[in-house]
N, C-alpha and C positions, 0 to 999 in steps of 0.2 A: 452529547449524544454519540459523537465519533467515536469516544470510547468505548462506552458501551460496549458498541457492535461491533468492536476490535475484539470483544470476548469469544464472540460465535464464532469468528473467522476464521476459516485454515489455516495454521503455525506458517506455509509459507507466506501469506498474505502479511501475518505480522510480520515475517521477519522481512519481509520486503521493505514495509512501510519502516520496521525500525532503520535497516540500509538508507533507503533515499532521507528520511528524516536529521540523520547521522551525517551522510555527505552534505546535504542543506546547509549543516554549520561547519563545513571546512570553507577554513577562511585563507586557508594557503593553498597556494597558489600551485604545489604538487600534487600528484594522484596518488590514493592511500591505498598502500596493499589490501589483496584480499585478505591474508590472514591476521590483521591490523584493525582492519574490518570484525573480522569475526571474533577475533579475541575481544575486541571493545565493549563488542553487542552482547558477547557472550553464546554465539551462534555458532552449531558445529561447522568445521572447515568447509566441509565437500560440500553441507545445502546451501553454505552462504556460499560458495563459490557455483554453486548452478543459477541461483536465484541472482548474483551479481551480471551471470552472462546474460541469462533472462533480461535482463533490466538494459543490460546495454543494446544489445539484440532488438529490442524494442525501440531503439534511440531513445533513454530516459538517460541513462549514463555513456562515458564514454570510457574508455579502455585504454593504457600506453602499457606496452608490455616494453620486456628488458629491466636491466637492472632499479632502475628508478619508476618503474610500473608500478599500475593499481586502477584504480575509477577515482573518474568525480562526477555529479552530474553535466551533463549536455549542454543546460540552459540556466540561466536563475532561479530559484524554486519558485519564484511567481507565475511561471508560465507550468509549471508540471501539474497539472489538476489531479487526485487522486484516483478517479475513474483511471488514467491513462498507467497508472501503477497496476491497480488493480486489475485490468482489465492483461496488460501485461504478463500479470501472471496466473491468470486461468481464471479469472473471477467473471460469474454468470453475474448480469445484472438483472434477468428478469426473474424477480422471484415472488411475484402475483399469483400464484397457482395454489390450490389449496392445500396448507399446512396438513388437512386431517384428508386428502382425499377424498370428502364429497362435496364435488362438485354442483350437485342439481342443488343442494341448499344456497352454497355460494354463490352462484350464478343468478339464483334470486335476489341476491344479496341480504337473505333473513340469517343468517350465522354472523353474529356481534363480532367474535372473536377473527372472523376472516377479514370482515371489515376495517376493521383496528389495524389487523397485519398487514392490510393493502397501502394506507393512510402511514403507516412505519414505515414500509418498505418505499414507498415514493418519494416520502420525508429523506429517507437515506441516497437514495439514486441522485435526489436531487443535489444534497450536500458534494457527494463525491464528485458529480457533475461538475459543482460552482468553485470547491474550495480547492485551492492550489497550499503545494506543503508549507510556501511561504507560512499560511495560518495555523499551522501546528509545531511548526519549528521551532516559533520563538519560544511556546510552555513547555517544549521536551527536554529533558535534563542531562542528555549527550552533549561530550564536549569531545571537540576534537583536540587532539595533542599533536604539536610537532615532532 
């Protein structure tokens, strides 16, 4: 379902998630440049470098600048829940409000289609809520290089 709904999302949103998903599997023990970063992901310079400060700024990643600078994450990806990604970088979680604008049907709850989105949309909040990147990390297909 996670994927899915990675299709709707804002490009920075993905590209966020691909970032933390990407540092998740660095297994060394240095911090990996931005532009190493970007070139990896395939993400232009400059948004993967706003969306990386975003991310540290948030305390999701951390930052060593100088010669041997770059990010890694913070903490283990078991503790990063996706909300805290998301939400990092501009992501609204409340999106209960009516898709087609009328509300007095919806609020009756007689519009099928409102109901079904509310029931997705909760489904999703909760996911992001529960799942830490540990759980998508492992099926991601990035691999870190030394």
């Amino acid at each position: 379902m996670i994927y899915l709904i990675m299709m709707f999302l804002p490009q920075r949103l993905k590209y966020g998630m691909q970032i933390v998903i990407y540092l998740s599997k660095n297994k060394l023990s240095r911090p990996i440049p931005a532009h190493k970063i970007a070139n990896q992901l395939n993400i232009p310079k400059e948004f993967a470098a706003k969306i990386l400060q975003e991310l540290a700024g948030n305390g999701i990643l951390k930052s060593q600048k100088g010669k041997n600078g770059g990010f890694n994450l913070c903490v283990n990806p078991s503790e990063i829940k996706i909300e805290k990604v998301f939400l990092a970088l501009g992501f609204v979680t409340n999106f209960n409000e009516c898709v087609f604008e009328s509300k007095s049907v919806c609020e009756k709850e007689k519009c099928s289609f409102c109901n079904g989105w509310r029931m997705f949309i909760n489904d999703f909040n909760f996911m992001i809520r529960n799942y830490s990147l540990d759980k998508i990390y492992e099926q991601s297909s990035y691999h870190v290089n030394g």
